[in-house]
N, C-alpha and C positions, 0 to 999 in steps of 0.2 A: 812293489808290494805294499807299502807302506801308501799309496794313492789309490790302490783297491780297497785296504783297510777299512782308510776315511769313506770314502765314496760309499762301500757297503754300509757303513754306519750311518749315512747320514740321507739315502735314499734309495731306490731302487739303482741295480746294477749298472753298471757302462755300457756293457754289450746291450741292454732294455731299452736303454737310450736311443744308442743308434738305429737299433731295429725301428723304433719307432720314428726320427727323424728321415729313416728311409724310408717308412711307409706314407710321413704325409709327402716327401717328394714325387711320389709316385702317384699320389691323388693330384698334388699340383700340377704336374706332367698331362695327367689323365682329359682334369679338363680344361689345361690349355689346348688339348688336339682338339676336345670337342669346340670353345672356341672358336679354334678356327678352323674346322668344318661347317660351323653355324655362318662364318662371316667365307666362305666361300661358297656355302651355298645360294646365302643372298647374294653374294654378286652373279652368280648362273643365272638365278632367276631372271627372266625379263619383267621388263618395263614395268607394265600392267601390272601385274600380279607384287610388283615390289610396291606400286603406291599401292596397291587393294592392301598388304600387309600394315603402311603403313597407317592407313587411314582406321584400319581395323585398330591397331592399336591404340589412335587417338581415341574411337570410337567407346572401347574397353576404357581408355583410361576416365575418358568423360563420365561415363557411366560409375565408375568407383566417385569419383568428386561429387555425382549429385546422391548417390546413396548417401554419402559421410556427411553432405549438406542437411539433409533430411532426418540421419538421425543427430543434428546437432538442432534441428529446426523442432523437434518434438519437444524439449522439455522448456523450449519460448512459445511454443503453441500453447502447452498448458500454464503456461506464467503469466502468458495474456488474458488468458478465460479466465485466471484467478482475480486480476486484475479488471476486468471487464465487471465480475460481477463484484465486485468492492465499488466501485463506482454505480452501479446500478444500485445498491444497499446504503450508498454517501447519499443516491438524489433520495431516494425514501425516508432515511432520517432527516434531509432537509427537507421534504415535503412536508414530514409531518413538524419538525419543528417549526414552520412559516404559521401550517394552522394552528399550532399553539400560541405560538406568538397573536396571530388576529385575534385569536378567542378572549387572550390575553388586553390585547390594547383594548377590545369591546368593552369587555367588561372594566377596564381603568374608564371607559368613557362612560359607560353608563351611573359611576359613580362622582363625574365628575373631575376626572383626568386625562388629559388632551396628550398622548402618550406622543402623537404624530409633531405635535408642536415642542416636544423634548429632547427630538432627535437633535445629532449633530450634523454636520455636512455630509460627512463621511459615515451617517446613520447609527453611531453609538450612541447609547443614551447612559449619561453622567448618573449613575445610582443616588448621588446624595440630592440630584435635581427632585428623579422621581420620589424617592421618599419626603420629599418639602412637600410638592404636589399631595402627594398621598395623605399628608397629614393637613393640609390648606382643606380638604376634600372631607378628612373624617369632624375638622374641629364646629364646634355649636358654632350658630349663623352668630350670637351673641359674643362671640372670641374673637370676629372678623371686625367689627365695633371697632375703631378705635378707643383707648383707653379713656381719654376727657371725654369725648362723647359718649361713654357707655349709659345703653337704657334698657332697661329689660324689655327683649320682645315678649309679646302675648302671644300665648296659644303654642303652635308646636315650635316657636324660635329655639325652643332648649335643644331641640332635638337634632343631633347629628346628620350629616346630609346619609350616611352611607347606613344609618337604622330606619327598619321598612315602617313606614306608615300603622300596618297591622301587630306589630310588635312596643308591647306595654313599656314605658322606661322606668328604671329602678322607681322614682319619684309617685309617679303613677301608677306604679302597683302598691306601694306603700298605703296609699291615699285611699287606694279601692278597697284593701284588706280591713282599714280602720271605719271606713264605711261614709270619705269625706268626701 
C-alpha cells in the first residue's frame, strides 16, 4: 500500500509503466523479425542481384557525399569571387598609385629633384632626404654661394629655382608700383 502511495505521488502508475515497458518489447521483437527477414532475404538472393544491391548502394551513398561536397563548396565558391575581385580592386589602386607616384617624381624633377637618385635599395625613400632635396631645389641660387664667398648674383640670381619666370617677385613688384 504504502509503495502505491509513493509511486502514485511521485509519477504515473505501476501498471502505466509496465504497459508500456511491454509495448516497446514488442516493438523491439517486431523489428528484430524484420531484421531478420531483411538478412534472409539477402542471403536468398543470388549472386548478381546481391552485388547489383551492393553496388547500388555505394552508388546512393557516393551520390549523397558529392551533394554534401557541393553544398559545402558553395559558400568557398562565393569567398573566392569575393576574393578575386578584392585583388582585382588591390591591382587598380596600385595602378593608379604607380601613376601618382610618376606624376609625382616628374614633377620633383622638373623642379629640380632627382626623386630616382633618393631611392633606397629596397626603394623607400627617407622623407627627411626628400625634403633636404626639396629645400636645396626651392632655396635662391645666392643661398648655394658659400658663405666667404658670397656675391650678389645680377639679374634673376635672387630668384628661387621653383618661381616661374613669368611671375613678379615681392621686390619687383615693389619697384614697379613706385615707378623704379
Amino acid at each position: 500500500r504504502r509503495y502505491r502511495a509513493a509511486a502514485a505521488a511521485d509519477g504515473p502508475p505501476l501498471e502505466e509503466l509496465e504497459a508500456r515497458v511491454a509495448q516497446e518489447q514488442r516493438e523491439v521483437a517486431s523489428w528484430t523479425r524484420a531484421a531478420e527477414e531483411l538478412h534472409h532475404i539477402a542471403e536468398v538472393r543470388p549472386m548478381p542481384e546481391r552485388q547489383r544491391l551492393y553496388w547500388l548502394e555505394q552508388a546512393v551513398g557516393l551520390e549523397y557525399e558529392l551533394r554534401e561536397c557541393h553544398r559545402q563548396l558553395g559558400p568557398l565558391s562565393q569567398e573566392v569571387d569575393v576574393l578575386n575581385r578584392q585583388v582585382e580592386l588591390t591591382k587598380e589602386e596600385r595602378r593608379d598609385l604607380e601613376g601618382q607616384l610618376l606624376e609625382l617624381e616628374e614633377a620633383f624633377s622638373e623642379v629640380g629633384v632627382d626623386v630616382w637618385h633618393l631611392r633606397h635599395t629596397n626603394g623607400s625613400i627617407e622623407e627627411l632626404e626628400l625634403i633636404l632635396a626639396l629645400c636645396v631645389a626651392i632655396l635662391p641660387e645666392q643661398a648655394l654661394v658659400p658663405a666667404g664667398a658670397a656675391k650678389r648674383l645680377e639679374g634673376g640670381g635672387s630668384r628661387p629655382p621653383l618661381v616661374p619666370a613669368h611671375v613678379p617677385m615681392p621686390q619687383q613688384q615693389y619697384n614697379a608700383r613706385r615707378g623704379l
